[in-house]
TORGU-509775 format. One record per atom (N, C-alpha, C, O): x, y, z; atom name; residue in one letter. Coordinates in steps of 0.1 Angstrom, whole numbers. Layout:
N
X, Y, Z, CA, A $
...
REM end
This chain:
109
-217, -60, 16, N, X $
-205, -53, 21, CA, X $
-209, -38, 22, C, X $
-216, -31, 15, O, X $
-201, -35, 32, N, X $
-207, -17, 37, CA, X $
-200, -11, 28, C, X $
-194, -18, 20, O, X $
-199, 1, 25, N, X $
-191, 13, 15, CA, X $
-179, 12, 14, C, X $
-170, 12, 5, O, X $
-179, 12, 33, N, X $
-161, 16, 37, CA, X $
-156, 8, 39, C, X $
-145, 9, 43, O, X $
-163, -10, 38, N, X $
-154, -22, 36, CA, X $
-149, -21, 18, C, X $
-138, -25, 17, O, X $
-154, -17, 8, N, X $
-153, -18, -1, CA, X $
-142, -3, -6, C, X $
-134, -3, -16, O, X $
-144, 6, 4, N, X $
-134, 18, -1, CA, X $
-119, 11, 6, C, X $
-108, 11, 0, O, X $
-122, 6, 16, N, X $
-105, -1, 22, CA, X $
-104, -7, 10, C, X $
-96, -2, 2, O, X $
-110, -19, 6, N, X $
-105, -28, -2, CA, X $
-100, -19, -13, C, X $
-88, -17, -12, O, X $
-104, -15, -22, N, X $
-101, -4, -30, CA, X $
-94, 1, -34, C, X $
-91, 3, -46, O, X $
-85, 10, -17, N, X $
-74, 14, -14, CA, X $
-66, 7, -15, C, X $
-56, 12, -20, O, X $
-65, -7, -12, N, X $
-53, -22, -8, CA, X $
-53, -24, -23, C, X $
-41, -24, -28, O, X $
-61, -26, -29, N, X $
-61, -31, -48, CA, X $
-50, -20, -53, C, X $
-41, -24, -59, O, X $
-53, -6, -50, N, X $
-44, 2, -59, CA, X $
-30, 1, -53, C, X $
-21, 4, -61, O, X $
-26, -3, -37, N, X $
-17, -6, -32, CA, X $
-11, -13, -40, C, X $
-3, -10, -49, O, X $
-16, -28, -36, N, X $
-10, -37, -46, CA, X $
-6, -34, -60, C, X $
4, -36, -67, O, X $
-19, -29, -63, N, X $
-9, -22, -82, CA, X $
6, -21, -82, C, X $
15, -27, -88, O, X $
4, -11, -70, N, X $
22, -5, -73, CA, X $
29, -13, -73, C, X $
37, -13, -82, O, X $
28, -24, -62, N, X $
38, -38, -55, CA, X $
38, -46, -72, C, X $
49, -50, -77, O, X $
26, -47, -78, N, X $
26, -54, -95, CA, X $
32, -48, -104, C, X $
38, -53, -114, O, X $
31, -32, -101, N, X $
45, -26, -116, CA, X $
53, -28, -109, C, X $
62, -33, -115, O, X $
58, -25, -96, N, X $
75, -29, -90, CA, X $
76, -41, -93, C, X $
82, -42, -104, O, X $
73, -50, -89, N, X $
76, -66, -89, CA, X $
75, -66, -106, C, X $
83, -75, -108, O, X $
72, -64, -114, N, X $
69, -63, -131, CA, X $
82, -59, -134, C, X $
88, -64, -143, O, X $
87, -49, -125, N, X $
102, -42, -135, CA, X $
113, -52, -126, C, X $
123, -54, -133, O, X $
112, -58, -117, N, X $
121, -65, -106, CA, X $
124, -80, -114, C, X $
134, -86, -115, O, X $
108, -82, -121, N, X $
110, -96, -125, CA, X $
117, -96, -140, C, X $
118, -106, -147, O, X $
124, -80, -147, N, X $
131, -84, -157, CA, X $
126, -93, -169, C, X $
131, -103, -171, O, X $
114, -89, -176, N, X $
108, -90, -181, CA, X $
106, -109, -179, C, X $
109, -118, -186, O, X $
102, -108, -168, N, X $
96, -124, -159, CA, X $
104, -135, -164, C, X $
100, -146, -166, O, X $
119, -130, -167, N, X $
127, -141, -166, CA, X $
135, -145, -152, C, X $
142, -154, -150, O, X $
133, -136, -144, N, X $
133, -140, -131, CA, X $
129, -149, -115, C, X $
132, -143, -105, O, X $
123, -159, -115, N, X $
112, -166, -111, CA, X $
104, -155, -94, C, X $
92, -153, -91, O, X $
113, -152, -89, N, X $
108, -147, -76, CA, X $
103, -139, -78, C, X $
93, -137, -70, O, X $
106, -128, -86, N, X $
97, -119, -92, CA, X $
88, -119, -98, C, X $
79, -110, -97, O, X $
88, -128, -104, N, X $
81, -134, -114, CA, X $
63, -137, -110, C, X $
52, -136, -115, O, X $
69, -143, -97, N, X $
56, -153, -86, CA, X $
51, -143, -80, C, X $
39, -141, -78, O, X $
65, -131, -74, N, X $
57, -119, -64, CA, X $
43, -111, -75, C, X $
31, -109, -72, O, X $
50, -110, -86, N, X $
42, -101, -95, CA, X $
28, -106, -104, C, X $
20, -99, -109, O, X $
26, -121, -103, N, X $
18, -128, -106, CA, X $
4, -126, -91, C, X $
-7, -122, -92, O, X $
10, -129, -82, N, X $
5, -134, -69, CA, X $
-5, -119, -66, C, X $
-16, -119, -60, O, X $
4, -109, -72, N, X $
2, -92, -68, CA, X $
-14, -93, -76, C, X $
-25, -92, -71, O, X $
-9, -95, -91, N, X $
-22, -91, -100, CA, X $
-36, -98, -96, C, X $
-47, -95, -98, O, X $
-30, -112, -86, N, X $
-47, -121, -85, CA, X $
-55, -111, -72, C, X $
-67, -109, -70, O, X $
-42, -106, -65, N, X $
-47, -103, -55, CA, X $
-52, -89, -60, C, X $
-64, -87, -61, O, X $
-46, -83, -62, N, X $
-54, -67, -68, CA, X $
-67, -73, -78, C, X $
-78, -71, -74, O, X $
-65, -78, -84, N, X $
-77, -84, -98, CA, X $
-91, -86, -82, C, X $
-101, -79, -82, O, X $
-86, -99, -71, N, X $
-96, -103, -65, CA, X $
-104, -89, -54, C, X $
-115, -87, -49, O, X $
-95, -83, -53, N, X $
-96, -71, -41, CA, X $
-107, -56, -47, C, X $
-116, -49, -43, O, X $
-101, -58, -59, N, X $
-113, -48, -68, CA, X $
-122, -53, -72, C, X $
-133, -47, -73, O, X $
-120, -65, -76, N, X $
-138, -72, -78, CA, X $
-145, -72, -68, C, X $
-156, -67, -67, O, X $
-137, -78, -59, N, X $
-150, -75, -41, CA, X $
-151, -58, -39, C, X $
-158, -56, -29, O, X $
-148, -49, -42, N, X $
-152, -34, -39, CA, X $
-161, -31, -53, C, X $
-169, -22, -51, O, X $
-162, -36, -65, N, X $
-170, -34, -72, CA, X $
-184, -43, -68, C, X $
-193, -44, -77, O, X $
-187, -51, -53, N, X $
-199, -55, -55, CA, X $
-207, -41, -46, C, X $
-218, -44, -41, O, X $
-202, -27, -44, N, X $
-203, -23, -32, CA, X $
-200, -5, -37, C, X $
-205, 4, -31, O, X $
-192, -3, -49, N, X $
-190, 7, -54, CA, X $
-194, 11, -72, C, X $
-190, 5, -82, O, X $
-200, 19, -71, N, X $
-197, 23, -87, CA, X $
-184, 18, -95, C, X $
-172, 20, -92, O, X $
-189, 10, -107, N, X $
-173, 7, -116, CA, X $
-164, 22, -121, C, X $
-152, 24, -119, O, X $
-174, 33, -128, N, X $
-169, 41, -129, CA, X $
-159, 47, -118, C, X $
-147, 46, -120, O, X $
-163, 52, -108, N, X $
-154, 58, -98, CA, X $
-143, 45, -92, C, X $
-131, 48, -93, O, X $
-148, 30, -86, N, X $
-135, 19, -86, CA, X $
-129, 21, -95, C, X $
-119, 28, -92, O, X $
-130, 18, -107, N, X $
-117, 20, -119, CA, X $
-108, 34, -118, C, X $
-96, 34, -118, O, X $
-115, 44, -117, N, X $
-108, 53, -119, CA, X $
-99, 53, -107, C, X $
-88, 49, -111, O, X $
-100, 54, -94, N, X $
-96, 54, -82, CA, X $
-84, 44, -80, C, X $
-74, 47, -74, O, X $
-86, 30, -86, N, X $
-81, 22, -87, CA, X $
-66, 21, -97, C, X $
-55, 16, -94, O, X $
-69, 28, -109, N, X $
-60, 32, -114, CA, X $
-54, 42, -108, C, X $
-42, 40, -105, O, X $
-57, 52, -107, N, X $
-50, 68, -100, CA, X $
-42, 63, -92, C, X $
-31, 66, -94, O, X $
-45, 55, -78, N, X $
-35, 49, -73, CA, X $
-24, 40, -76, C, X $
-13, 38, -71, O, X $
-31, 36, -83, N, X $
-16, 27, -91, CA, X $
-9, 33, -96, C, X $
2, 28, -96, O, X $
-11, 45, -104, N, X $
-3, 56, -111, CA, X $
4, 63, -103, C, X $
16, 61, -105, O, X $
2, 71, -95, N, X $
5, 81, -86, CA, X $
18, 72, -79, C, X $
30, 74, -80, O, X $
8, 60, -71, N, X $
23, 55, -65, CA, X $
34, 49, -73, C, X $
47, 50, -71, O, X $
30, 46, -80, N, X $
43, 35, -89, CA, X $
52, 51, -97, C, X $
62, 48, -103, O, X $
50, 61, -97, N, X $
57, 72, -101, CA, X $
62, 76, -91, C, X $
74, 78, -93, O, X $
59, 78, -80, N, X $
68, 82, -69, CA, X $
73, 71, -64, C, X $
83, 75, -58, O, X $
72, 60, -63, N, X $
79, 50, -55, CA, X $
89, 42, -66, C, X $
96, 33, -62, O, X $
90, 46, -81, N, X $
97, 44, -90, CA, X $
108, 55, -92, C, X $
118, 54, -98, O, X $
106, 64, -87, N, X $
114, 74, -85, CA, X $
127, 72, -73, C, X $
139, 74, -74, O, X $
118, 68, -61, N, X $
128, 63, -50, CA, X $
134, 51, -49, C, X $
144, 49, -41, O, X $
130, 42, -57, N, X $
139, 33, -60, CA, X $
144, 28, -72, C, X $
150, 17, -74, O, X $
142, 35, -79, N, X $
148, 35, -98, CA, X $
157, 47, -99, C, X $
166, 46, -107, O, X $
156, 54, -94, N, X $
160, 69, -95, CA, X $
151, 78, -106, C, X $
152, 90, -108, O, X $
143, 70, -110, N, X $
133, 77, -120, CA, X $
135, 91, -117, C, X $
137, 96, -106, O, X $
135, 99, -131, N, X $
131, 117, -126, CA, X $
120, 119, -122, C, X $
110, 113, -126, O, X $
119, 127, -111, N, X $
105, 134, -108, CA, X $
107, 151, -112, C, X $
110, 159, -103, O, X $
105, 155, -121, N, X $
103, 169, -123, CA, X $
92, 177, -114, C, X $
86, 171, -105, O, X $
91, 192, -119, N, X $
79, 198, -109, CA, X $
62, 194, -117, C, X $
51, 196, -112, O, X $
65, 190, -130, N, X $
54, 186, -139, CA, X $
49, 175, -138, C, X $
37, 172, -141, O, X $
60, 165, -131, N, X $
53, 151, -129, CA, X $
46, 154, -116, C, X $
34, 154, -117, O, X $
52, 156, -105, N, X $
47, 164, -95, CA, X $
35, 167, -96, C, X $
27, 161, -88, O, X $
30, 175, -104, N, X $
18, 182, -105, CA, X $
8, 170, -111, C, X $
-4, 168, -108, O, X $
17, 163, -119, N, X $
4, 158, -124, CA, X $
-4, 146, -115, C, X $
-16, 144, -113, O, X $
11, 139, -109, N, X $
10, 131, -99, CA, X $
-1, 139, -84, C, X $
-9, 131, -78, O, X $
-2, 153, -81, N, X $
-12, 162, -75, CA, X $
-25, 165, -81, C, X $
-34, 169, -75, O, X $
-25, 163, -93, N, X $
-37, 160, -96, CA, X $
-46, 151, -98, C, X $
-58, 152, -98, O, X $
-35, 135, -101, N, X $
-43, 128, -100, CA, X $
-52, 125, -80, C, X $
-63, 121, -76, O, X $
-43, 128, -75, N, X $
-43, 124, -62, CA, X $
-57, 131, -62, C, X $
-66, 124, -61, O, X $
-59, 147, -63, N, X $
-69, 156, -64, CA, X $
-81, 149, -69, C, X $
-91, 150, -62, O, X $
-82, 142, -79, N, X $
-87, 139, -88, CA, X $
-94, 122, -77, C, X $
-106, 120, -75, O, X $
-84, 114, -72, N, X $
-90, 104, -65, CA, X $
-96, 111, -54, C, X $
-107, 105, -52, O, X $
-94, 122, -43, N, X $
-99, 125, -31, CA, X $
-118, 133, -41, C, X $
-129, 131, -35, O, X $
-118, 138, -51, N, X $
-131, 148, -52, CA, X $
-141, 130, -58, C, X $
-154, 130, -57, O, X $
-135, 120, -61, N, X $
-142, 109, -65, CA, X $
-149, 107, -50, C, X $
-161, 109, -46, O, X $
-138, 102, -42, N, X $
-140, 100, -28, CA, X $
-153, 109, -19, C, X $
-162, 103, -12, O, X $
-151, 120, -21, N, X $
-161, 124, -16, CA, X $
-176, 130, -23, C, X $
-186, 135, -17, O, X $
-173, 125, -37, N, X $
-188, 127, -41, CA, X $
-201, 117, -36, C, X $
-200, 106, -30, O, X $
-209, 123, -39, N, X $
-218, 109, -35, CA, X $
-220, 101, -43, C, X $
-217, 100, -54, O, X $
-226, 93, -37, N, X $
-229, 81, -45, CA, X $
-237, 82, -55, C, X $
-239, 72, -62, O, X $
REM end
């Protein structure tokens, strides 16, 4: 697999993260079934989508990257539909991690 089949994937894994902590707070601590399935379904898929970019990336930089997006978005997209606070500190930190995934991105290998 080329780099930037494995940076897409990568990208879609940490996507999914977020769709797995939404669907996680949706499924009501998984006494909910549809939630329940979305949030199940989410983890095989993020679980399988990052193991195919780890045959192709460093673990250290996938994990980190992989997490950071899962973090970043599930704070802002928990915000817009939780009403979660976003202060100017979460903000920042939420800008840092982002910072933090783009200088991974462009280091070398």
């Amino acid at each position: 697999m080329s780099a930037g089949t494995a940076w897409i994937m990568l990208i879609a894994a940490g996507l999914i993260d977020v769709a797995w902590a939404l669907s996680m707070k949706l499924s009501n601590g998984y006494t909910r079934p549809g939630w329940t399935a979305v949030s199940l379904i989410a983890l095989g898929a993020f679980v399988w989508l990052l193991g195919r970019a780890l045959t192709a990336l460093p673990v250290g930089v996938a994990y980190a990257v992989w997490t950071g997006i899962g973090a970043a978005g599930t704070v802002l997209i928990g915000s817009m539909l939780f009403g979660e606070s976003l202060t100017p500190l979460k903000l920042g930190g939420v800008g840092l991690i982002v910072g933090g995934i783009v200088l991974l991105r462009s280091a070398p290998a």
